[in-house]
C-alpha positions as CSV (number, residue, x, y, z in Angstrom):
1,X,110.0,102.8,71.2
2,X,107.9,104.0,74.2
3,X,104.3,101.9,74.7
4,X,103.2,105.3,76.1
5,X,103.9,107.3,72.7
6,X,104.1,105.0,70.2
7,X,100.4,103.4,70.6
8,X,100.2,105.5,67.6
9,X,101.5,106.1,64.7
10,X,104.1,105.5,61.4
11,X,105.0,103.5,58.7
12,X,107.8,102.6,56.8
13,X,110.9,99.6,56.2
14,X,113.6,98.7,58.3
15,X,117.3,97.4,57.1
16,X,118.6,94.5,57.6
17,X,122.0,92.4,57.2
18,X,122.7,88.6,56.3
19,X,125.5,86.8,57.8
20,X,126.1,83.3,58.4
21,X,123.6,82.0,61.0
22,X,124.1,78.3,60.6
23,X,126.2,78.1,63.4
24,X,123.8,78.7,66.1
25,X,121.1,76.8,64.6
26,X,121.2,73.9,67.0
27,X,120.9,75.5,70.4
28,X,122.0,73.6,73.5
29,X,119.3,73.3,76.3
30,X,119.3,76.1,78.9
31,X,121.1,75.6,81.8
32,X,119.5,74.4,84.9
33,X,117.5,77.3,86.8
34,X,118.1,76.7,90.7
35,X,116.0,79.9,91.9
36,X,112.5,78.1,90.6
37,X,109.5,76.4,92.1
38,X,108.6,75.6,96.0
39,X,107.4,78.0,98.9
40,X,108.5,81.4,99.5
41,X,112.1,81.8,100.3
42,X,113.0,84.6,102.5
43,X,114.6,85.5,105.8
44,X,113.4,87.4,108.5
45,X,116.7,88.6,110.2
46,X,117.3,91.0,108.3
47,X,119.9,88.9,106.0
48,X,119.3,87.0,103.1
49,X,120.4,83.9,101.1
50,X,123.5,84.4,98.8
51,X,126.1,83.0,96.5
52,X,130.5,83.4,97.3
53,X,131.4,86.3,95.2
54,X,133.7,86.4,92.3
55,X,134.9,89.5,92.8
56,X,134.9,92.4,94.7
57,X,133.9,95.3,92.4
58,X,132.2,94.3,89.2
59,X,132.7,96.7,85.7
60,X,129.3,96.8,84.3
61,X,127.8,98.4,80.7
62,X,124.9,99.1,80.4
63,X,123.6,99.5,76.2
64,X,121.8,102.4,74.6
65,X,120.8,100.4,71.8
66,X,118.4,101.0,68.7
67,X,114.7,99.6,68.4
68,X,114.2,98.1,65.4
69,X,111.2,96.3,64.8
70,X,111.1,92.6,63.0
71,X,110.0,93.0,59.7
72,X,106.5,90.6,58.9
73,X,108.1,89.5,55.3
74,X,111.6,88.9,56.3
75,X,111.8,87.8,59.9
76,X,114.6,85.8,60.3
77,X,117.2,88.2,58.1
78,X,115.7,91.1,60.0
79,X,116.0,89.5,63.8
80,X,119.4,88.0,63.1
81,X,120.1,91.8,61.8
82,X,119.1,92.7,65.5
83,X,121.2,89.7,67.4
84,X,124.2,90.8,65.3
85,X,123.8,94.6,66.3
86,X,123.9,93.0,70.0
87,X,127.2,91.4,69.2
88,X,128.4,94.2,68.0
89,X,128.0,96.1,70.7
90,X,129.0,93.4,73.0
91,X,132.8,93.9,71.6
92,X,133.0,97.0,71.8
93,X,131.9,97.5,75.6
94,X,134.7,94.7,76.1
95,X,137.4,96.9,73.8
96,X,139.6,99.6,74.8
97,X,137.8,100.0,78.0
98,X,138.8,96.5,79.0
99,X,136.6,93.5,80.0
100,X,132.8,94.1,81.5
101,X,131.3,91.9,84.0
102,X,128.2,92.7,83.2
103,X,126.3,94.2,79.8
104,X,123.1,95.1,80.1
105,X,120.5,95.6,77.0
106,X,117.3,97.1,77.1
107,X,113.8,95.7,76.7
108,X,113.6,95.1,73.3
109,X,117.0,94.6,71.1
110,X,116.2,91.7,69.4
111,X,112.3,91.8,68.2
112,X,112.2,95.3,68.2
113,X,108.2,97.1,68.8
114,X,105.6,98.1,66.8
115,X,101.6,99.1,68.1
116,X,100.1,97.7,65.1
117,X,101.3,94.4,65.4
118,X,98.5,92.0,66.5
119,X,98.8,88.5,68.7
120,X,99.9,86.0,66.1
121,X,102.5,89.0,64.5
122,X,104.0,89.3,67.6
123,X,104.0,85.4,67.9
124,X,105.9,85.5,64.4
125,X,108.5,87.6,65.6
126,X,109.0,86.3,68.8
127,X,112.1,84.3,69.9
128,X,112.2,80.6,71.8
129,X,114.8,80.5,74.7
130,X,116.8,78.8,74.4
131,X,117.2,79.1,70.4
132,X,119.3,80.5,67.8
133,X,119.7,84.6,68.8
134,X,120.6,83.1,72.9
135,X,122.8,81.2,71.4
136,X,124.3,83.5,69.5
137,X,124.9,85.8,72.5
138,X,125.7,83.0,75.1
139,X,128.9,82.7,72.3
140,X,129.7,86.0,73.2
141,X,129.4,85.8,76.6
142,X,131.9,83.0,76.6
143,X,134.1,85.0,74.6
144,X,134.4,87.6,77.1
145,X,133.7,86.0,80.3
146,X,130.8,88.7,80.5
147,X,127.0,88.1,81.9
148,X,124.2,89.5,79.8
149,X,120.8,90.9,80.1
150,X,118.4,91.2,77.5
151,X,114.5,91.7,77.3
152,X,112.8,90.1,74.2
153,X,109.4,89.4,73.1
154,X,109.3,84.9,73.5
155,X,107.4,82.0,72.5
156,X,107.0,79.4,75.0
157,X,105.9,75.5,73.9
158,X,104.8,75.5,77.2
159,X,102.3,78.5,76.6
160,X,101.1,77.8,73.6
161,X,99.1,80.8,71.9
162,X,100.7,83.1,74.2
163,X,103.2,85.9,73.9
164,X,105.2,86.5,76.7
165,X,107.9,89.9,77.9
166,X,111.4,87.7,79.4
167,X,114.5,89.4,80.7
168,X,116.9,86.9,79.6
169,X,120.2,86.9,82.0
170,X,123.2,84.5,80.3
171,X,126.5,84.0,82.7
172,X,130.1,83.9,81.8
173,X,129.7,80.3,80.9
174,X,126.9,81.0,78.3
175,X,124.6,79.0,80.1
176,X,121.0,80.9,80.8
177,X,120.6,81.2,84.0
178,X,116.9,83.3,84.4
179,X,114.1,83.5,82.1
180,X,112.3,86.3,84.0
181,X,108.3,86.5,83.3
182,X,107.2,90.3,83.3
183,X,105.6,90.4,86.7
184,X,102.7,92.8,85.8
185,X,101.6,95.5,82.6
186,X,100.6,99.2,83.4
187,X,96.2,98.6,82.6
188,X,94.3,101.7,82.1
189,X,97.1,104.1,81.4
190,X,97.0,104.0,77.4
191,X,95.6,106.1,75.1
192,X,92.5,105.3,72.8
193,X,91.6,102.9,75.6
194,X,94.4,100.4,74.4
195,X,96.0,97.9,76.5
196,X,99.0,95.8,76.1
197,X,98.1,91.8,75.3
198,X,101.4,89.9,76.8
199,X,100.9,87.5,79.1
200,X,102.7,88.4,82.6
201,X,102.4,86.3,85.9
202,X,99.7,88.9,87.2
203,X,97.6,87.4,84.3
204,X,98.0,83.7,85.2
205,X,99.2,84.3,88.5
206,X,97.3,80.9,90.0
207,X,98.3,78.9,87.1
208,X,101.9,80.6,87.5
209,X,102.3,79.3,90.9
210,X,101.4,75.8,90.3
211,X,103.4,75.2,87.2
212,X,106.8,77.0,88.9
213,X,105.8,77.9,92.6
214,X,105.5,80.8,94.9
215,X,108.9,81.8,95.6
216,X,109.4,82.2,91.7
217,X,106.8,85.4,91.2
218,X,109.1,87.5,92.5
219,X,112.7,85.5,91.5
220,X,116.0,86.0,92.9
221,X,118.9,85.2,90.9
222,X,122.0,84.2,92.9
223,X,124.8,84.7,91.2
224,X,128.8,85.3,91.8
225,X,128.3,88.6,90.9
226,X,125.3,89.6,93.0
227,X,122.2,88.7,93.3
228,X,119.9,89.6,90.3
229,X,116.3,91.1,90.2
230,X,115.0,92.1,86.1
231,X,112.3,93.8,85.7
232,X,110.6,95.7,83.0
233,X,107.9,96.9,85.1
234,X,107.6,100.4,86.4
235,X,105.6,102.5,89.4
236,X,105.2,100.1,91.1
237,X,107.3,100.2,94.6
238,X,105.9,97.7,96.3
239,X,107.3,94.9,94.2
240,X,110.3,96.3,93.9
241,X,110.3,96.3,97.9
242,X,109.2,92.9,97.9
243,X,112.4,91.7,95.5
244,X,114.7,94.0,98.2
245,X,113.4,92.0,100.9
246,X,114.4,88.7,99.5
247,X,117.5,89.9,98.9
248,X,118.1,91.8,95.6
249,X,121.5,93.8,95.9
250,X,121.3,95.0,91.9
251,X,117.9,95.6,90.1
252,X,118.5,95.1,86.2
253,X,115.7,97.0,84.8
254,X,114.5,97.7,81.0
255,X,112.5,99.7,79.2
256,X,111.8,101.4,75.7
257,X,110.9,104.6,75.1
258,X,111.7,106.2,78.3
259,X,111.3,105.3,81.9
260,X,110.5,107.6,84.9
261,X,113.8,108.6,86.3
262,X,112.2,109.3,90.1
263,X,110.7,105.5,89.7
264,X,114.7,103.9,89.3
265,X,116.2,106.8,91.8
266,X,113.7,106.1,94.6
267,X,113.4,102.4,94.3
268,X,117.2,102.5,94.8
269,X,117.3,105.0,97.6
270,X,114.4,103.4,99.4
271,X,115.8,99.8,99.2
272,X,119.7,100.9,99.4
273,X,120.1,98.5,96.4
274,X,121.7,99.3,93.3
275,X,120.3,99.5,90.0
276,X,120.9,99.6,86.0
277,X,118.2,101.5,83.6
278,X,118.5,100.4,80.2
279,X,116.8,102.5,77.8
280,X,117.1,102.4,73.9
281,X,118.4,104.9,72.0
282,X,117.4,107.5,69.1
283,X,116.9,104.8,65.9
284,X,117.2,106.5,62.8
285,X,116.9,103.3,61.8
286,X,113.4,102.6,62.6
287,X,111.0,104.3,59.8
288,X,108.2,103.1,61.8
289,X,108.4,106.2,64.3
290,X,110.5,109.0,64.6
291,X,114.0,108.7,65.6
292,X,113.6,111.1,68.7
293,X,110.6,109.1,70.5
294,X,112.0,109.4,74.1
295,X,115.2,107.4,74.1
296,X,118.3,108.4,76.3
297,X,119.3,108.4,79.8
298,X,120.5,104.8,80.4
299,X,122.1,104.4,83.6
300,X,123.3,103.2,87.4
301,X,122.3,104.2,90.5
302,X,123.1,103.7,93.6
303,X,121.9,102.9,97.0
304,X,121.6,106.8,97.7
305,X,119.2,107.1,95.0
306,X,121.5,109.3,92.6
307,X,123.0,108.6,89.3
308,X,126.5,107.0,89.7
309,X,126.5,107.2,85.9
310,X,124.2,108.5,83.2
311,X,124.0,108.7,79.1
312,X,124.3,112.4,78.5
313,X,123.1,111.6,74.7
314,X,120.0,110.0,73.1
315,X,122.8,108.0,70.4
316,X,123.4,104.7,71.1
317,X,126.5,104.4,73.8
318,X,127.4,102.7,76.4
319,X,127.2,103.8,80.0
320,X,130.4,102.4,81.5
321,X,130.5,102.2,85.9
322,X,131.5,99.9,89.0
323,X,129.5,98.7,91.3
324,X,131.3,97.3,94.7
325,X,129.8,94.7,95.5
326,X,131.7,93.0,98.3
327,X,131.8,95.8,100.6
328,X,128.2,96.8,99.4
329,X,127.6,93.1,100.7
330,X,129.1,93.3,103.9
331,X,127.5,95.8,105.5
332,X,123.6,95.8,103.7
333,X,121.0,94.2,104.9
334,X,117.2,94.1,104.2
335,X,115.1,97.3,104.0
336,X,113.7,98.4,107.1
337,X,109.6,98.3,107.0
338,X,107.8,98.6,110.0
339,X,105.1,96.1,108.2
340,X,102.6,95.4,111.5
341,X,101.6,99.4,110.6
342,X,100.5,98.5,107.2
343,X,99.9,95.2,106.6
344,X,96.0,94.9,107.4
345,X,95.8,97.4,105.4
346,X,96.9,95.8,102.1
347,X,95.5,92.4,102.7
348,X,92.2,94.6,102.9
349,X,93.2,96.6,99.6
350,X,92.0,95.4,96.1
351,X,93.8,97.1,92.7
352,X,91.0,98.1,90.1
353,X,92.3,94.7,88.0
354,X,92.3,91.5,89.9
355,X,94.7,88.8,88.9
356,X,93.7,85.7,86.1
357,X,92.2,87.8,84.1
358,X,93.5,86.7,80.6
359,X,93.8,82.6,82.1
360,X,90.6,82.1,80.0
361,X,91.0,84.6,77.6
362,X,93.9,85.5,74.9
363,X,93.4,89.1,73.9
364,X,94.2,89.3,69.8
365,X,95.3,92.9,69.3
366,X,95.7,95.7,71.7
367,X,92.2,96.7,70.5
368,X,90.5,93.8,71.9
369,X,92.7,93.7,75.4
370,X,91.3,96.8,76.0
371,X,87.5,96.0,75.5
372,X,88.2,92.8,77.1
373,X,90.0,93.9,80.3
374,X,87.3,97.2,81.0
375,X,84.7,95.1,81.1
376,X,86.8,93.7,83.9
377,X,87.6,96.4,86.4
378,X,86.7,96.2,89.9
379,X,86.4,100.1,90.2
């Protein structure tokens, strides 16, 4: 449910279901990830590096879903609850409608959200990729010859004390193929003077750069059925322009409790990329918050910046379309920027929160990211 409500309020239990998870408890190593580390890769002709295609026009869902948060006293029955929902959903976007190229989830399906939860509970609930709920999916995905998207709250060995936002994309093979940082968090927009306490490559952008390399902060994943951007950022055009320039042809973005609609629509028109919006749904499930906390209106746009497809409930669905990707291929190219106008100006620019600032410091609760990252600003 939406960061920008729900930094508030309710209480209550969520259900849960047991089923055998033994299966997936010994996950296999992801696969390797060819898009990491080195300089910036990018061409300035106006084309851009790409993969052969699979196919020509690719069916794509994209999933409505519930939020349901983990629960603190039951974690594993309740997150395996989640992954299970997932598959669910997962067979029936490949039913009667016939086989999906592509299923998209939103930012949350597996962990769920809740406001109150501090550092080490959101830690506890957390997933390791690969582990047991990936390889539960990557199952699926094998199954149905279908790539998947997925956002989820992860611990990293390599991170340790840190909680970290991944879009998670798994190919028709089930191998995982991008483990996708969150590139930046919205800062001074919550109430109560609140702030989010994940670690996204803005935070350790220096230390982010070394460990994987430039041309990963903003990663293009080359695939047979496009190339790949996820984000579960928002308002914020000019990376989205950035990831258009380097080649992006469909933006796989996430969110929970509502997005801004103008945000997807003009990122899409701008760039003359496509995009899928993957919101959750109403959870009646959820007693944490009301069921009605700004869910609906997952979708795909196109490169004209309207909605090819859009839920026209706030249940959980799926929002079936095509995307045509080889002759989208053929004839696009990078955006046009006329960049020698503007670019003194934003190497001269300075946002009101500079980059690093939680390398040295791990905020412990929304609370304390707030205190911490005011006393901070640069204006």
């Amino acid at each position: 449910m939406d960061r920008r409500t729900l930094l508030g309020a309710g209480a209550g239990l969520a259900s849960a279901v047991a089923f055998d998870w033994g299966a997936f408890a010994a996950p296999v190593a992801a696969a390797t990830q060819t898009h990491h580390g080195g300089a910036l890769q990018m061409r300035s002709d106006g084309s851009y590096a790409t993969v052969p295609l699979a196919k020509q026009s690719l069916s794509i869902a994209v999933a409505q879903t519930r939020v349901v948060p983990v629960e603190l006293g039951n974690i594993e029955q309740t997150r395996r609850a989640n992954v299970q929902h997932m598959c669910d959903v997962i067979d029936i976007a490949n039913g009667f409608s016939g086989a999906k190229d592509l299923i998209a989830f939103h930012e949350f399906p597996i962990t769920g959200y809740r406001h109150v939860w501090n550092l080490d509970d959101a830690r506890r609930v957390a997933i390791e990729i690969p582990g047991p709920e990936t390889e539960m999916l990557a199952a699926k995905a094998r199954e149905y010859g279908s790539y998947l998207s997925f956002g989820s709250y992860v611990r990293d060995p390599d991170w340790p004390g840190r909680l970290l936002s991944i879009t998670t994309i798994i190919d028709d093979k089930g191998e995982i193929i991008a483990k996708d940082w969150k590139a930046r968090n919205l800062k001074g927009f919550f109430p109560g003077g609140r702030e989010l306490f994940t670690t996204t490559i803005y935070d350790v952008l220096d230390e982010y750069v070394e460990r994987y390399g430039r041309d990963h902060v903003i990663p293009i994943i080359k695939t047979p059925i496009g190339n790949l951007y996820t984000s579960s950022s928002q308002l914020e055009p000019e990376l989205f322009r950035a990831a258009s320039m380097k080649g992006a042809e469909i933006m796989l973005r996430t969110a929970t409790g509502n997005y801004n609609t103008l945000d997807i629509r003009a990122v899409s028109m701008y760039n003359r990329i496509w995009s899928t919006i993957a919101n959750n749904s109403a959870s009646p499930e959820n007693q944490y918050y009301l069921a009605d906390s700004n869910p609906g209106h997952a979708g795909i746009v196109g490169p004209d910046g309207e909605f090819a497809e859009i839920s026209e409930t706030d249940d959980e669905t799926l929002v079936y379309g095509r995307i045509p990707i080889g002759s989208f291929r053929a004839s696009h190219r990078q955006p046009i920027v006329h960049s020698e106008l503007v670019m003194d100006v934003f190497e001269q620019y300075r946002s009101p929160y500079g980059p690093n600032l939680i390398a040295d410091y791990q905020p412990t609760d929304t609370e304390d990211a707030g205190r911490y990252l005011r006393s901070k600003t640069r204006w």
